[in-house]
N, C-alpha and C positions, 0 to 999 in steps of 0.2 A: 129181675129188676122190679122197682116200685115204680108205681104211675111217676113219680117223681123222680126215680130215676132214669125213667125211656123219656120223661117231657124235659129233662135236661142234657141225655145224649143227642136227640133230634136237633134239640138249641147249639150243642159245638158244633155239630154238622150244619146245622145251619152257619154262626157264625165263620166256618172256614168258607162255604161253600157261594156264598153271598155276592160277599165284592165281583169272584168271576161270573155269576152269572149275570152280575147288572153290567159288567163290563161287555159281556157277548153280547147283552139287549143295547147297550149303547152302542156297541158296532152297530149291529142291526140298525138303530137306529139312525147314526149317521148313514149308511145308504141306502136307509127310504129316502130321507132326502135329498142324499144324491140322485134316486131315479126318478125323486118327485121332480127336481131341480132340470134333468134332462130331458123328460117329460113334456116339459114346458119350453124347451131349446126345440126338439124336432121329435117327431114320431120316430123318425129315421134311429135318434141317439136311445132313446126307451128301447125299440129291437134291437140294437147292436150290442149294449151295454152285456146283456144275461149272457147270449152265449160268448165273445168277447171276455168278461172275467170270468166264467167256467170254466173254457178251455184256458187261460191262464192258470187259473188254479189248480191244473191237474197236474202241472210242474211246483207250481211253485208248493202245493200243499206237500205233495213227496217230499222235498226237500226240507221244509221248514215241521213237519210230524217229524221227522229225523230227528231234527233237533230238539223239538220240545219232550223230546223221550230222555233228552238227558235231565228231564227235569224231574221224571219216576225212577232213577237213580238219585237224586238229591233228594227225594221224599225219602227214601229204602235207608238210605245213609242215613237223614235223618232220624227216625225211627231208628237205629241202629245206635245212635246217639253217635257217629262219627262225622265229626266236621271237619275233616280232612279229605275225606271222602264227597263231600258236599263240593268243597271248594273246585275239585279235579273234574269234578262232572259239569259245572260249569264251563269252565276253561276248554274240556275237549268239547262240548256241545258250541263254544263256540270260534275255535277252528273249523268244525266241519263247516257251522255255517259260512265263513271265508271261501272255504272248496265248493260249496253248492252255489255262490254266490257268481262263481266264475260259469259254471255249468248254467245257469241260466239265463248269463247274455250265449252263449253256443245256442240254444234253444229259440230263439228270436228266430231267425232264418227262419227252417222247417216249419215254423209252427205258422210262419204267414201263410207259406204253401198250403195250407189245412184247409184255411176260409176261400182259397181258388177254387178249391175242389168242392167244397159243399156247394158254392151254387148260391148265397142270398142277392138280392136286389142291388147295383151298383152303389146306391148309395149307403145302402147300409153296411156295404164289407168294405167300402174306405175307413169307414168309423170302426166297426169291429176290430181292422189290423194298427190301425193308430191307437185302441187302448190295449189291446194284448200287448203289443212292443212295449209299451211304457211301464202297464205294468210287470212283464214280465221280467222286463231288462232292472228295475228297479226290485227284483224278490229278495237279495241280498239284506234290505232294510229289515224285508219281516222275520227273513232265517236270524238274522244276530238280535233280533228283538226280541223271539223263541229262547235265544237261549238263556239271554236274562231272565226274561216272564216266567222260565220253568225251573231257575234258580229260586226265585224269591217266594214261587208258587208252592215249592218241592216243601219248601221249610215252614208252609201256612201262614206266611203274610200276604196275605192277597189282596189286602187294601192298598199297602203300594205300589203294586200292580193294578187294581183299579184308579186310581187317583193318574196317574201316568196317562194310561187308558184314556180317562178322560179329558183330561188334556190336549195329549193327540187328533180324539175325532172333532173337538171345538174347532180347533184350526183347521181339521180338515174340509167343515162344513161353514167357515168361512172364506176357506181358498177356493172351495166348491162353488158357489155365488162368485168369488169374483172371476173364475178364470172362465167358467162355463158360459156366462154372459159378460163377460169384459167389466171395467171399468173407468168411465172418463168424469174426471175429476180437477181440471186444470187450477182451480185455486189451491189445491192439495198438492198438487204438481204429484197426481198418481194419473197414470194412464195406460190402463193394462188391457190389451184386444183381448175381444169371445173366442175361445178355443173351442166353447162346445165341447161334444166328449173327450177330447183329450185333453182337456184344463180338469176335467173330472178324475181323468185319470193321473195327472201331474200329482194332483192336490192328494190323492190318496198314497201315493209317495213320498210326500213330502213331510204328509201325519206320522208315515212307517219310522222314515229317516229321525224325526222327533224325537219319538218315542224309544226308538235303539239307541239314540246319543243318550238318554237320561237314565234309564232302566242300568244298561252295560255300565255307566260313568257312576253309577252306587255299588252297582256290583263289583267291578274292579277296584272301587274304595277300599270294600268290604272285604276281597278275598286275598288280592297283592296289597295292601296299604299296612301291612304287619309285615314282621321279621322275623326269620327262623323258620318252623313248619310251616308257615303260613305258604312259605313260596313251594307249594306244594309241586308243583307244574317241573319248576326246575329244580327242586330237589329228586327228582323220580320221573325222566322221561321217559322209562321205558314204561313205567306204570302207569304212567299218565294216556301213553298209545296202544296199550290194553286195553286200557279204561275207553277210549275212542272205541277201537274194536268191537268193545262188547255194546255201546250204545248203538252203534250202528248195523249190528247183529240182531238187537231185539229192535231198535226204532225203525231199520227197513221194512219188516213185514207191517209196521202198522202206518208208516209212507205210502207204501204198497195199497196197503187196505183203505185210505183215503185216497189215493190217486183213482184206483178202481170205482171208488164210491163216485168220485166228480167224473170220471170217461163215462160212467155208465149214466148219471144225469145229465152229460153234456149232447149223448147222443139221442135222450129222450127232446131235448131241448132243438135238436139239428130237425128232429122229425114234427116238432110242435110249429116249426118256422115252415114248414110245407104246405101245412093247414089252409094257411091265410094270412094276409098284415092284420087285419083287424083282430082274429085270433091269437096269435101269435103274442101281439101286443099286451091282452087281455093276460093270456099267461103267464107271459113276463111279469105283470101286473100282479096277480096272485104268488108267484113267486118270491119277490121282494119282499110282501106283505107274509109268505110263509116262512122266512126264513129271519122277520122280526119277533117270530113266534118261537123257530126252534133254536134259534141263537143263544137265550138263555140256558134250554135245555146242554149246548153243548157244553155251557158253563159249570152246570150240575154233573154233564157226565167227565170235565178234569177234575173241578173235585170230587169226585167217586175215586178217581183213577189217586189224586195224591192220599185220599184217607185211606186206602186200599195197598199203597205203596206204604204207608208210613208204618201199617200194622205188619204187613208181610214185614218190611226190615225188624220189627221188633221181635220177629216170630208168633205172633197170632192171628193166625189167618183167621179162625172163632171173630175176635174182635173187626177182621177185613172185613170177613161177609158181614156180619151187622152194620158196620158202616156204609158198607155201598148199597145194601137195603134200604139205611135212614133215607141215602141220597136220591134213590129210586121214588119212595111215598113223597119228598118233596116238590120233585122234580112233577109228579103225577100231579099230586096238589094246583103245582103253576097250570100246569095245562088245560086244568077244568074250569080254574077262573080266567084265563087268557081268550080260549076259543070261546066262551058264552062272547066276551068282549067283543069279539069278533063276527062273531053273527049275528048280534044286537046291530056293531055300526062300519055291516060290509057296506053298504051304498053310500056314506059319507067319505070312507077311506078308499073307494072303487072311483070317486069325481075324485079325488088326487091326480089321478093319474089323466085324467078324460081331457085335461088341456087341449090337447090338440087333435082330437079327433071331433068327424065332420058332423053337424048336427042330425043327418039323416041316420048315420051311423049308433050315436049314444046310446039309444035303447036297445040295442043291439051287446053294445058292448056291456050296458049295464046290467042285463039278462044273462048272458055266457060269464061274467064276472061273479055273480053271486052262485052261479052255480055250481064255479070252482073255488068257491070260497066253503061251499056246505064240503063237499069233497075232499078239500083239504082239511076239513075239521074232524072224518071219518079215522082217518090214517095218524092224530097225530099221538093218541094216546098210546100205540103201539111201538109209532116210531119215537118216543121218547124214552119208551123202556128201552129199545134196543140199544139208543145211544149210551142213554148212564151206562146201561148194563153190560154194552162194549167197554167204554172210559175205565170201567172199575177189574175187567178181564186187563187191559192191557198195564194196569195198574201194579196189576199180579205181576206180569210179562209173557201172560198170555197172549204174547201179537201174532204167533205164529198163528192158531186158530182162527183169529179173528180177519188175518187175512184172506186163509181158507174160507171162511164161509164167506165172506163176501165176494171173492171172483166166483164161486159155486152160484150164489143169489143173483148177483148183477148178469153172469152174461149167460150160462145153461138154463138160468128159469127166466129172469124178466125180460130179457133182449128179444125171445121167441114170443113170448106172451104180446112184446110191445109190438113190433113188425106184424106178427098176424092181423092185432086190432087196426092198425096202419093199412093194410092191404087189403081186409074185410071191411073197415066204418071208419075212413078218413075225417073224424069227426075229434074237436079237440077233448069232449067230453068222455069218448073213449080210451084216448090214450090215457090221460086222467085216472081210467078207473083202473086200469093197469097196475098201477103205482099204487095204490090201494091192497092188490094181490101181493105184490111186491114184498109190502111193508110188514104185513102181517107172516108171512111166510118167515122174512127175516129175523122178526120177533119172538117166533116162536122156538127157532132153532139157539138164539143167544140166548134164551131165558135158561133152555133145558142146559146150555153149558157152564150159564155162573150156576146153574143148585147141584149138578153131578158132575162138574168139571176135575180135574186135575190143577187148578193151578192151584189151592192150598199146600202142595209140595214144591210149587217153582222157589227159585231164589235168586234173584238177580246180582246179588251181593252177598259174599262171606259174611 
């Protein structure tokens, strides 16, 4: 190709890849503010929040990767130029979501019994099981909003998919504000009590519930709003529960592979709560702050996974791996101009959080804060590859691999690594550097699978 030809393949890949990652930075960024917003409610709601939606997240992410897999069938089909095929893969991706939706008020129960048994501060495991219930009982909105999102994503409009997106976290981060600290209003004849965390957690249900009404209400325009083949679903139910089958055959292991990912950060998170409040705090702090970092990146790594999906259905893998390359130097790209960002103005965005901690404490916390902020800046260029370079394997329908190495990564290498540092230098710095070891390991092993892998022979679809 010509300088002018690779500076205008990078520009489509840019263009598809865009809207999702400003979409995952607007995640991101609605729950900085929510933990800035809690932050300022109690210390108590800043430490319950992190582990609280992680242990949430280790159901509800299983469930809802399920279904956004039926969206790398919608890429394959498309690429394949079958819009028949497109339309089926919606429809069974969002049945399942209906079925996991039910399995996740079952999960409520047990999962309160979880925060008994770890053991945090009374007041902060009332707040931890009043936002898992909520959000967990409410996962349904995000699995049927998966499976629009992976409709419209599959066929590379991902602007409305972003525009939606945004949408959603406006109201979120205005429901955020009123429920978290109430509001009374009597000439307005509004008068809503402080629910504290769990107004935080209402609201981020209520953004999900939004966003699944309006996503789902185009798509169902889009796919039953014709006659004839259009009703693909019921012209062909036995294929259309195939079609379920094989989604839920390749979207398990990579369910699997992010459930694994959030049990094996949540128990790093269970151990960082041991430390100390004021530690504890601080990490939580960094984490928020690291995960408005790598939010984007996950955004780069769907789009890897749809241009990667889009070329395998066309039959050129040649053309996949190019493309989830392009997505790889971009994604790399964001991450050298983000962390400078970051370590130019950690001590401005470290007093976000310092609301409510004691004035003897500050310097304390502001010292252990920047120090896992350089820390987190070590790991993320690794950890950014590994994500595209996952997203663009499972793209393929490489999940089963991608499964494998991460129950291999998380609990045979990092769980022993992490516990030793735990029981030699109960220091939050140590555990820290863990994650570091971690990162890099993992990277290394997914790199050598997308250049020598097998899945340029996988085929998710005839």
């Amino acid at each position: 190709m010509t300088v002018r030809g690779r500076l205008g393949a990078y520009l489509d890949v840019f263009r598809l890849t865009w809207p999702i990652a400003l979409g995952m930075a607007n995640n991101a960024v609605m729950q900085f503010v929510d933990r800035v917003f809690l932050s300022q409610e109690s210390a108590a709601s800043l430490e319950a929040v992190l582990p609280a939606s992680v242990f949430s997240g280790v159901f509800v992410c299983l469930f809802q990767s399920v279904v956004v897999y039926s969206g790398t069938f919608v890429a394959q089909y498309f690429g394949a130029e079958n819009e028949r095929g497109c339309r089926m893969s919606y429809h069974a991706g969002l049945a399942l979501s209906a079925v996991f939706g039910v399995l996740l008020l079952l999960l409520v129960p047990p999962g309160q019994l979880v925060f008994d048994w770890v053991g945090h501060s009374p007041e902060v495991l009332v707040r931890e099981k009043a936002y898992y219930t909520i959000v967990t009982a409410g996962g349904f909105a995000t699995c049927a909003l998966m499976a629009a999102s992976g409709y419209f994503t599959g066929k590379g409009r991902t602007r409305l998919v972003f525009w939606v997106n945004l949408l959603g976290n406006a109201l979120n981060v205005l429901l955020d504000y009123m429920l978290i600290f109430g509001v009374d209003a009597p000439s307005c004849g509004i008068s809503i009590p402080a629910f504290g965390i769990a107004g935080a957690a209402w609201a981020t249900v209520a953004a999900q519930a939004v966003q699944m009404v309006v996503l789902n209400a185009l798509a169902l325009r889009e796919t039953l709003g014709r006659t004839g083949e259009a009703q693909c679903a019921d012209a062909d139910p036995a294929g259309f529960w195939r079609l379920a089958a094989r989604i839920l055959r390749y979207g398990l292991p990579s369910g699997v592979q992010a459930m694994l990912n959030i049990l094996s950060f949540l128990v790093f998170v269970f151990l960082t709560g041991k430390v100390g409040d004021l530690a504890f705090a601080v990490s939580n702090a960094a984490f928020t702050v690291n995960y408005l970092l790598i939010a984007p990146i996950e955004g780069f790594a769907v789009g890897a996974g749809v241009l990667v999906g889009q070329r395998q259905g066309a039959g050129d893998p040649q053309g996949a791996f190019a493309n989830g390359n392009r997505a790889l130097v971009l994604a790399e790209v964001y991450v050298a101009v983000v962390t400078a960002a970051i370590l130019i103005f950690r001590r401005p965005i470290l007093a976000l959080f310092a609301a409510d901690v004691a004035a003897d404490e500050l310097p304390a916390f502001m010292a252990l804060g920047s120090t896992l902020f350089v820390m987190m800046v070590v790991w993320q260029f690794c950890d950014a590859a590994e994500v595209v370079l996952s997203g663009a394997l499972k793209g393929a329908g490489d999940t089963r691999f991608v499964m494998v190495w991460m129950l291999i990564m998380a609990f045979p290498v990092w769980m022993p690594i992490l516990f030793a540092a735990y029981w030699l230098c109960p220091t939050m710095e140590a555990l820290w550097a863990t994650m570091i070891i971690y990162v890099f390991i993992f990277f290394v092993g997914t790199m050598l699978r997308w250049l020598k892998g097998p899945w340029r022979s996988l085929r998710l679809i005839a």
